[in-house]
N, C-alpha and C positions, 0 to 999 in steps of 0.2 A: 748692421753692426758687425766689427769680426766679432772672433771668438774672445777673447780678452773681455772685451766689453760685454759680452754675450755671459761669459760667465759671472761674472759681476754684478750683472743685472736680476733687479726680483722675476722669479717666475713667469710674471704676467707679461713681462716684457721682451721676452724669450723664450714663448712654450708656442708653438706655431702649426704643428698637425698633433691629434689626437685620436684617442682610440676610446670605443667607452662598450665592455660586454655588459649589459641590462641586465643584472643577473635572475632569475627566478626563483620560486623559493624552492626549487630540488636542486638546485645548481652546485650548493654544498656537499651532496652526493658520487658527484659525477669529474666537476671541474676539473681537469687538470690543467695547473702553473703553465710544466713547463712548453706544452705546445701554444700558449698564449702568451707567453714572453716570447715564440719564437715568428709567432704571428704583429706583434709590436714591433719586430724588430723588420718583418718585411716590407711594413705599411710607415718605416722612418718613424712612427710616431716618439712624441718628446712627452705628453702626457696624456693621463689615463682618467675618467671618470671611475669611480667607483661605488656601487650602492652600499651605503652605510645605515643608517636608521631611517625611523618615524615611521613609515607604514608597517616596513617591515625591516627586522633588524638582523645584520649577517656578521652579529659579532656580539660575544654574550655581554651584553649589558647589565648593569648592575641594577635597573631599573623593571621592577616587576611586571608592569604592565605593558611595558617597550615590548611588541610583540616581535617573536622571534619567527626566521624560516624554519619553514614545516621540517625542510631538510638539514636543518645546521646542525643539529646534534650537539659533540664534542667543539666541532671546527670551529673557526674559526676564519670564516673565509673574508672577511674585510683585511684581518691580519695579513695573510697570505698575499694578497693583493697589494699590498703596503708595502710587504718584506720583498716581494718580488720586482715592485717597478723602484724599488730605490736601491736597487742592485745594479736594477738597467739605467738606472739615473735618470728616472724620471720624477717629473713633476706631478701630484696628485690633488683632485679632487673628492672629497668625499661627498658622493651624492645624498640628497636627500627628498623624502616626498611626504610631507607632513599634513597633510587635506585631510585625512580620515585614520579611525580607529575602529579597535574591536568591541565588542558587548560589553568584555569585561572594563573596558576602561571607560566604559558610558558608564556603566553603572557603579563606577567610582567617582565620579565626577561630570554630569549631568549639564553642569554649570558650564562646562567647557565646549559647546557643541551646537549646532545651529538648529534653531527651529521656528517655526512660523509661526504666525500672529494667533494661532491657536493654541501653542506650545507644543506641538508635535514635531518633533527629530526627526530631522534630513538626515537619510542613509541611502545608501545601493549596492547593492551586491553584499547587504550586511555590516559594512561598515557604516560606521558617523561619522558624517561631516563635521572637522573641529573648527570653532568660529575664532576670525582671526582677532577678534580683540579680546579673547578670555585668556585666563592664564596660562593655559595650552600652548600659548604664543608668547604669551609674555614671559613666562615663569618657565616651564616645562622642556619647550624646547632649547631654550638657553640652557639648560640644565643638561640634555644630551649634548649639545654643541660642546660643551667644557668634557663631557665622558671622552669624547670621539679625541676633540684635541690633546685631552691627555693619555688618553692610551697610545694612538695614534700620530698624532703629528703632521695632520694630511695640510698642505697647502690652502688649502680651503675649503668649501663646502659651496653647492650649485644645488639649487631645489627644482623642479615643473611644475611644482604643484604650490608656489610659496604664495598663491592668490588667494587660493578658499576658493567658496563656492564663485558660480557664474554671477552675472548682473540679475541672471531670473530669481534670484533668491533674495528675500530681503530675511534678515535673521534678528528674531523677535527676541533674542534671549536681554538675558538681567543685563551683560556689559552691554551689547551694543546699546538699550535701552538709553542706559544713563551716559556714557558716551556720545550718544548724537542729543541727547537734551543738554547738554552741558556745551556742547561746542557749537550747537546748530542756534542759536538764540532761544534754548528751551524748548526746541519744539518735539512731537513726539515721532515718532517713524513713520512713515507713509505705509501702509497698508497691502498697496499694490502697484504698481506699474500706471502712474498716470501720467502723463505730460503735459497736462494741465495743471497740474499741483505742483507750485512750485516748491514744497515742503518735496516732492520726491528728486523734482531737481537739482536742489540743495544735497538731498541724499548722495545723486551720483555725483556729484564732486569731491561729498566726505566720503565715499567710497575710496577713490584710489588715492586721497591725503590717507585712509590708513594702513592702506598697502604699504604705502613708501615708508610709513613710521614704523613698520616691522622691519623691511631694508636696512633703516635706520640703526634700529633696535638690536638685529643678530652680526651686524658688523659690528657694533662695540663691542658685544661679546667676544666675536674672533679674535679681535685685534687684542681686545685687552687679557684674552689668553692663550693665544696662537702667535700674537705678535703683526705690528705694522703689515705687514704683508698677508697676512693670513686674512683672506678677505670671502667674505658669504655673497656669493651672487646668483639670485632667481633669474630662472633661465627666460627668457621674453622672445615671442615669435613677431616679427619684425615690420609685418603687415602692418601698416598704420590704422588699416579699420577692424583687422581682425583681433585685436588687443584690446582692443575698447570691451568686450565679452567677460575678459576676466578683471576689468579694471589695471589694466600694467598699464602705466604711464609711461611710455617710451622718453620722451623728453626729460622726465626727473631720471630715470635709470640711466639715461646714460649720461646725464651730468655728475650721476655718480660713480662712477663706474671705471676701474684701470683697466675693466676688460669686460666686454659684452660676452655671456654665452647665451647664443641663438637656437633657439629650439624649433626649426623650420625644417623638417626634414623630407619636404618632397612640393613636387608642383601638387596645386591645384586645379579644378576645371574652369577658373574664371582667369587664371592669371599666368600659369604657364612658366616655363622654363626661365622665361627671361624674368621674373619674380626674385632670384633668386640675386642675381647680380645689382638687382634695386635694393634687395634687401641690404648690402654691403655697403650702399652708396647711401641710406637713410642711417641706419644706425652709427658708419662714420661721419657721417655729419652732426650726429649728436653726441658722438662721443669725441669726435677728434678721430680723424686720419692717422696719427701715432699711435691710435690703442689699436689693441691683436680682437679679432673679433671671430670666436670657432664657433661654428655649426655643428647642428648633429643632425646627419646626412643617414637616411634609413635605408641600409641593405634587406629590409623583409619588404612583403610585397604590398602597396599601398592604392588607393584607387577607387573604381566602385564598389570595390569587394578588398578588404583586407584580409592579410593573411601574414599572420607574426613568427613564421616559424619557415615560410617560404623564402627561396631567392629573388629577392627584385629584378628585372629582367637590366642584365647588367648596363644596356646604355642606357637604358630610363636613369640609373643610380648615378651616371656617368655623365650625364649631358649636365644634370643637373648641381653636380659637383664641379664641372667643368664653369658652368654660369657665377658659382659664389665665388669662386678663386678670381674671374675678372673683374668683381664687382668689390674686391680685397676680402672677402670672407676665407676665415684657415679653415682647413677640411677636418672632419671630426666623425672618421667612421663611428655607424651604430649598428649593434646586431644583440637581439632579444634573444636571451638566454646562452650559456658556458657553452652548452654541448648541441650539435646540431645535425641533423641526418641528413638534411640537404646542402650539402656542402660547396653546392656554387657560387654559394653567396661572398664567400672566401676570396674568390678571383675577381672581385667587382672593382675593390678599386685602388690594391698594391701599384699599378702601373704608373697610375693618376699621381699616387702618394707617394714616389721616387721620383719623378719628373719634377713636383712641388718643389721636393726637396733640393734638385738638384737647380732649380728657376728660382729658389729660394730670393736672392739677391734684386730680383724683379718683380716682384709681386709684394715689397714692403716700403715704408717711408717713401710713400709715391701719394702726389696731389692728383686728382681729376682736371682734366683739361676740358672745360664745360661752362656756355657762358648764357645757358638754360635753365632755369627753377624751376620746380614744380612744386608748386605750395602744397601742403597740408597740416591740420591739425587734428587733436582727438577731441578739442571741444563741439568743429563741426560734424564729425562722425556720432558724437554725443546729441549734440540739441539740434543739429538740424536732420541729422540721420534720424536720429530717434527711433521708435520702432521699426524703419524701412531704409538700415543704411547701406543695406548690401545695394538696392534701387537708387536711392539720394546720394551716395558717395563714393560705394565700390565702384562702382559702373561709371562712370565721370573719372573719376581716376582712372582707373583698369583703361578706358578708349584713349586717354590721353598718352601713359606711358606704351601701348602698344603702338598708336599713331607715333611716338619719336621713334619706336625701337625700331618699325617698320621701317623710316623713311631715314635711320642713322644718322639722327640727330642726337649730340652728344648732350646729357640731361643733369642735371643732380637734383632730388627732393631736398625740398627746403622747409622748414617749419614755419607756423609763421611768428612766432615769435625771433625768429632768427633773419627775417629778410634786412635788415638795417647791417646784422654782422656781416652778413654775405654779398651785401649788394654791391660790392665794389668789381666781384668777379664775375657780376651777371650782368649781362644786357638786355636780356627777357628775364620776366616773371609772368606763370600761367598758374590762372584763379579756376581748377576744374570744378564749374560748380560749388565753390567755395565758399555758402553761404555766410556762415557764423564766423565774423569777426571783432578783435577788441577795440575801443577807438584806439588804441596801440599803435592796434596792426595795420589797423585802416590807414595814421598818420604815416607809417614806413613805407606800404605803396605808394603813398603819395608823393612822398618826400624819392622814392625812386623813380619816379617816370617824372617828379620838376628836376630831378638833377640828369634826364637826358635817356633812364631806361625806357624800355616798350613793352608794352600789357598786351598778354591774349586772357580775356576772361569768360568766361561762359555762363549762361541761364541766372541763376539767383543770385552770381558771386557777392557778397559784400551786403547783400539785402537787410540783416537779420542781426543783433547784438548777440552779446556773448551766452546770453542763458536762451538764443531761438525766437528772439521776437522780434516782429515785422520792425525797423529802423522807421520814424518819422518822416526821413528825407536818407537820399542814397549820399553816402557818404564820397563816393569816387564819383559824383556830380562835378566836383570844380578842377578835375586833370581829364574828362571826360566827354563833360555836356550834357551825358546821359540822365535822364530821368523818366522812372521808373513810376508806371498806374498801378503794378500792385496788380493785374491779371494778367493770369497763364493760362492758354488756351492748348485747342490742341492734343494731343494725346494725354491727358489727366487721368482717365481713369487706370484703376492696376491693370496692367499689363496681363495679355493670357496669351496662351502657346495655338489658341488659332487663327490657322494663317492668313482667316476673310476675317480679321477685330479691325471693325469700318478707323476706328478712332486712329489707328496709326496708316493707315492708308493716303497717305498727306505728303507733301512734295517743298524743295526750292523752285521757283523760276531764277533765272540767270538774265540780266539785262542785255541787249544786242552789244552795248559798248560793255566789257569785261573787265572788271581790275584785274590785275597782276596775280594775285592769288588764287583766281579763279582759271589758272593754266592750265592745260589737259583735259577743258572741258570742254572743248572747239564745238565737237558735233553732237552737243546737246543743250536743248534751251530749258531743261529740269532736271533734277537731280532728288532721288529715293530722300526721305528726309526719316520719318514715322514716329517723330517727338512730340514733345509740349514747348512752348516758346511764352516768353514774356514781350509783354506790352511793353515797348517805351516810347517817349518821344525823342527824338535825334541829335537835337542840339544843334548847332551852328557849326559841331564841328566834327561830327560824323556823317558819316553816310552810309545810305545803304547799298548794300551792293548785289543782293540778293531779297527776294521778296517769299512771303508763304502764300502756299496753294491748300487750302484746306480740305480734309478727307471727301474724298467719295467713298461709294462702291466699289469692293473688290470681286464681290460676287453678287450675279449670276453674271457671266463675260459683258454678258449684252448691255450691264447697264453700267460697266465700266469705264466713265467717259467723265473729264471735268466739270462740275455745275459751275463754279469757280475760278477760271484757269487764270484770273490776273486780281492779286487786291495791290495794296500800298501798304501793308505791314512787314515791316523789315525784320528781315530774319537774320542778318549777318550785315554787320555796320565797321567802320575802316574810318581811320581820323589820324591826324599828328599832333602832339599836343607842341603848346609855342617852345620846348627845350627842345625839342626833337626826336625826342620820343613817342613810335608808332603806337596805336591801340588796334586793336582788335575783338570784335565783341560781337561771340554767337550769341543770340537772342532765342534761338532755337537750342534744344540739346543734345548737339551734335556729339559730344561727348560721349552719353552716355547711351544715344543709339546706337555710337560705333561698338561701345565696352559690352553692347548684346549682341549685335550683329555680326559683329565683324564686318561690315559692309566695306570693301574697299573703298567707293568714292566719298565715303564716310571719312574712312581713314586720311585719303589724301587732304581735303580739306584742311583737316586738324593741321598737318603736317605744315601745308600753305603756308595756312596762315603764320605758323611760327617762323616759318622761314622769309616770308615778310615782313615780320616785324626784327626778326632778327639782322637782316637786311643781307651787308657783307662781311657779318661778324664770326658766321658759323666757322668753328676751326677743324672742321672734320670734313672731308666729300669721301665716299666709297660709293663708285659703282661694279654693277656686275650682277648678275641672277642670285636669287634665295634672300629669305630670311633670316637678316644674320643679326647679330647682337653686337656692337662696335663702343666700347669704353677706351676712352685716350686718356693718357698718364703723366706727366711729367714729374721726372726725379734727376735731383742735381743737375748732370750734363747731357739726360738723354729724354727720350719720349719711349713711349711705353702704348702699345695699341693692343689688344684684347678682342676677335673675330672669332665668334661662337656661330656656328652652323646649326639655325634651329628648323630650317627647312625640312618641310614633312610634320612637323611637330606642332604646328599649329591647333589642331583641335585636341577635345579631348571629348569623353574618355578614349583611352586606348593607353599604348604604350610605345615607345620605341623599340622598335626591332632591329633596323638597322639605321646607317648614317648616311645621308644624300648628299654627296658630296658636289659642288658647285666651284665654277670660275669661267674663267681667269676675274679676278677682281681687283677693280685699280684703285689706289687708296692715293689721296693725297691729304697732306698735314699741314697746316701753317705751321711756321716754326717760328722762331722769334729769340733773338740774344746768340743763337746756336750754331755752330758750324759743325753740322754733320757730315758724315762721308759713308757709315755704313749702315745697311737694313739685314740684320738676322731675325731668321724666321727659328724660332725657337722651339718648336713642335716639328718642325721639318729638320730643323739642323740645318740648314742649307742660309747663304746669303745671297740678296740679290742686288741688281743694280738699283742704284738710290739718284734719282737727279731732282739740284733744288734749281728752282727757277721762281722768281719774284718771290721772296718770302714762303713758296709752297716745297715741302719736302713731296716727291712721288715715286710711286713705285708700283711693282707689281705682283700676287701673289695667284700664282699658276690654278693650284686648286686648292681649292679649304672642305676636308672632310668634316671632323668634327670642330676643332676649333686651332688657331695660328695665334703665337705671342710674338709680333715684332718687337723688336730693340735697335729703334734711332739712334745713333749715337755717331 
């Protein structure tokens, strides 16, 4: 939008890098304004986080028990903060973090605070944990939210903490009591963690309905005394399995939502840099492409060992700011506490945050060019993950999205209650292990592979209804053939870190005659497999194309030899269904081998197949050395291509040090309706030669250190 329009617009639609100091509670001490207006004004930012109430409060409250910083004295520093970014003309957030209080407010009010089926109060580090269905939530903090808006006048207010406790706590008090017997069919709370008890299952579903009815709850307050705009939004970390922990429903938050604030602020060890540009790509998809979605990206140091007062080693902070901005996430410096001795942390990512600003025009009201799904949902992270979803669901995901990242295949995550809206731009949908599904959801795959799409599915996908229980008959039977005996063999038992566990010791054979998917396997008649696999029978209209070798001996050498070396149990099956749309079905769980191993020929597999079933549809080719991370864009009249260099970055723990720079790399685009004629490299500055030939835009980029924004146009 220009400027005209830009100014005209609410807040949310116009506030696009942010800045947020985590203040502590001596910070009222020390703070000085004006060298953080002058640090806001290096890093472009347009708006500011600010911590205002509920844990602790940095601004004197009228409310006796609202506990104040140790250091706030006179001050007034939420004031300060206020008067200063709306000088600079910025947009404000008043933070908040309302999960827990002090003694004195427990022992004002008892009733408001979570405890177990004994009656004993959940606390740590001295605080109580306040339970989200007591007045505390209902009463109490609507009651600050009106203090804050009328003293203040902040834009709105953002919480981390607006879930309550984790899923491990079930909270025995008086509301929740009569709450889940009134809404649940009467019945009384479950006790403990059983997933056999459907009474606890019923729990985790009324769990995050009453997450969302506090969302509900503190935005009618805003609105109706801050005004339309004035909007309360709990910050949600974007992991689709890692959400499930505090009950946030990604799906309902961002149906609600004119603006997602993402509280993901660094890779992890399972998921890695490229995490960060999925997270952009799943939360726009449930919010919509048009909404502004800011991150808070952590400059202290994060990892095996944390350390909140430390500098993040600047390209660790950098690569990873670098991955949300392709993936359309706005940058959202964070740094823990006003005043700081190590002042590196300063220099991490001004450079980053001018460049933004200055690509501004590129990096907004742009669609993904991607005709790849990747399903997920939180019911199956829920019922069929259950106690083991980091096993059952990260992993199967996690090998799936690194298998496209690897092989620059362009992707979007799809919900699955969304594949009917989306299916028109996809040609593939991939079931990673995707147990638990609605008869819904089941009918929209269906209804996408008879109207001509192609399925890659793996191990359990579709097995299981919606509360986790074995299905009668497999629902994707009649686009399929497939039918399932209901046993997995195989590597079942849990998994251990040594490296002779007989049970994954187990192999593919490969047939002499080869499908097409099976290429770059030429000089091997087996392939490392070390999963578990389902039983099926084939159908008429699959096949198999690959068979399982069941484990041996890995130790002592000597008796490392096949008992086994040939059965007829299909481990990987290939079919067309009569619209023309290809299937694909690992029976083995290659997925979630690759998402522990990292096994390359693991990886390629995955890749194959999708790229077989996607046939000659994929709109993306990039060749050339490294690890790179490849999102295509289209906006109005141009394309838009995003080359992040995660080479070296691959494992973890550790850190980045430096950037491994790689090339020459040759990108070609389908393009389509378009008459292009130039490629600017937008990190380089430089433009290069662009030639189209048969519908393909190509070109070429010399070396890619950290990451290249081409602009087709």
């Amino acid at each position: 939008m220009n400027k005209e329009q830009a100014a005209n617009s609410p807040w949310y639609k116009r506030t696009v890098r942010w800045g947020q100091t985590n203040l502590t509670e001596m910070d009222p001490i020390h703070c000085d304004m004006e060298w953080w207006r002058g640090y806001w004004h290096q890093n472009r930012v347009q708006g500011i986080i600010v911590n205002a109430g509920g844990i602790v409060a940095y601004y004197p409250s009228s409310f006796e028990l609202h506990y104040r910083a140790e250091g706030l004295g006179d001050r007034d520093l939420l004031g300060d903060f206020v008067t200063a970014g709306r000088q600079d003309g910025l947009a404000i957030l008043a933070r908040m973090d309302i999960n827990r209080a002090t003694q004195d407010f427990y022992d004002a009010h008892p009733d408001w605070f979570v405890v177990n089926s004994a009656g004993v109060p959940h606390k740590v580090d001295g605080r109580y944990f306040s339970c989200i269905n007591s007045d505390y939530y209902k009463r109490y903090i609507p009651e600050i939210l009106k203090e804050i808006i009328t003293k203040y006048q902040p834009d709105g207010f953002t919480d981390n903490s607006w879930t309550g406790v984790s899923r491990q706590i079930i909270c025995h008090c008086e509301n929740c009591k009569k709450k889940f017997k009134a809404e649940v069919s009467g019945a009384d709370l479950p006790v403990a963690a059983d997933w056999n008890d459907p009474i606890y299952l019923k729990w985790i579903k009324w769990s995050y309905k009453c997450r969302i009815e506090n969302w509900d709850l503190f935005n009618d307050i805003t609105k109706e005394f801050g005004g339309p705009d004035c909007l309360w939004l709990g910050m949600v970390n974007a992991n689709p399995v890692g959400g499930h922990s505090s009950f946030c429903d990604l799906k309902e938050v961002g149906e609600r939502s004119q603006i997602v604030m993402c509280d993901h602020q660094s890779r992890d060890a399972l998921n890695g840099f490229e995490q960060n540009s999925l997270n952009g790509s799943l939360l726009h998809g449930l919010a919509g492409w048009d909404k502004i979605i800011p991150e808070s990206m952590a400059n202290y140091i994060r990892g095996v060992r944390s350390f909140r007062l430390g500098s993040n080693p600047p390209k660790e902070t950098q690569l990873w700011v670098i991955e949300g901005m392709a993936g359309g996430i706005s940058p959202w410096y964070h740094h823990i506490g006003a005043v700081h001795e190590d002042r590196r942390q300063f220099a991490n990512l001004p450079p980053l945050m001018q460049w933004h600003e200055k690509n501004e025009q590129y990096l907004y009201n742009r669609l993904p060019v991607a005709n790849v799904g990747l399903i997920w949902s939180q019911d199956n992270t829920e019922f069929y993950g259950r106690g083991a979803a980091e096993e059952k669901v990260s992993l199967p995901w996690h090998g799936f999205v690194r298998a496209l990242t690897r092989a620059r295949i362009p992707f979007v995550p799809v919900h699955a209650d969304h594949v009917a809206k989306e299916a028109a731009q996809l040609d593939v949908l991939i079931l990673p292990d995707l147990a638990v599904f609605t008869d819904t959801q089941c009918q929209a795959i269906r209804d996408f592979v008879e109207a001509g799409g192609s399925l890659v599915f793996t191990g359990a996908s579709a097995t299981l209804d919606e509360w986790g229980e074995v299905r009668s008959e497999f629902p994707l039977a009649s686009i399929t053939g497939i039918k399932h005996q209901y046993e997995i063999e195989g590597a079942v038992k849990n998994q251990t870190s040594d490296w002779a566990f007989y049970d994954t010791h187990n192999y593919f054979r490969l047939p002499e005659q080869r499908h097409s998917s099976l290429s770059g396997f030429e000089d091997t008649d087996i392939l490392p497999f070390g999963g578990q696999f389902h039983r099926v029978d084939t159908g008429e209209q699959m096949k198999a194309i690959a068979t399982y070798i069941p484990a041996f001996p890995i130790y002592p050498p000597e008796f490392s030899w096949m008992r086994e070396p040939r059965t007829d149990i299909p481990a990987m099956l290939v079919g067309e269904h009569a619209s023309g749309g290809r299937i694909y079905y690992f029976a083995g769980d290659v997925d979630r081998c690759y998402g522990r191993t990292h096994l390359p020929d693991l990886g390629d597999l995955l890749a194959n197949a999708v790229k077989w079933a996607a046939a000659d549809t994929l709109p993306l080719q990039v060749e050339g050395p490294g690890y790179l991370d490849c999102k295509l864009y289209r906006q109005n009249g141009r394309y838009i291509l995003h080359l992040v260099n995660l080479s070296g970055t691959n494992q973890s723990p550790g850190y980045v040090e430096e950037f491994l720079p790689v090339g020459p790399i040759a990108v070609s685009v389908k393009v389509e309706g378009l008459e292009l004629k130039h490629a600017h490299l937008k990190v380089s500055g430089v433009e290069v030669p662009l030639e189209i030939n048969q519908g393909w835009a190509r070109f070429q980029v010399a070396s890619l250190n950290d990451h290249e924004m081409i602009v087709l146009e």
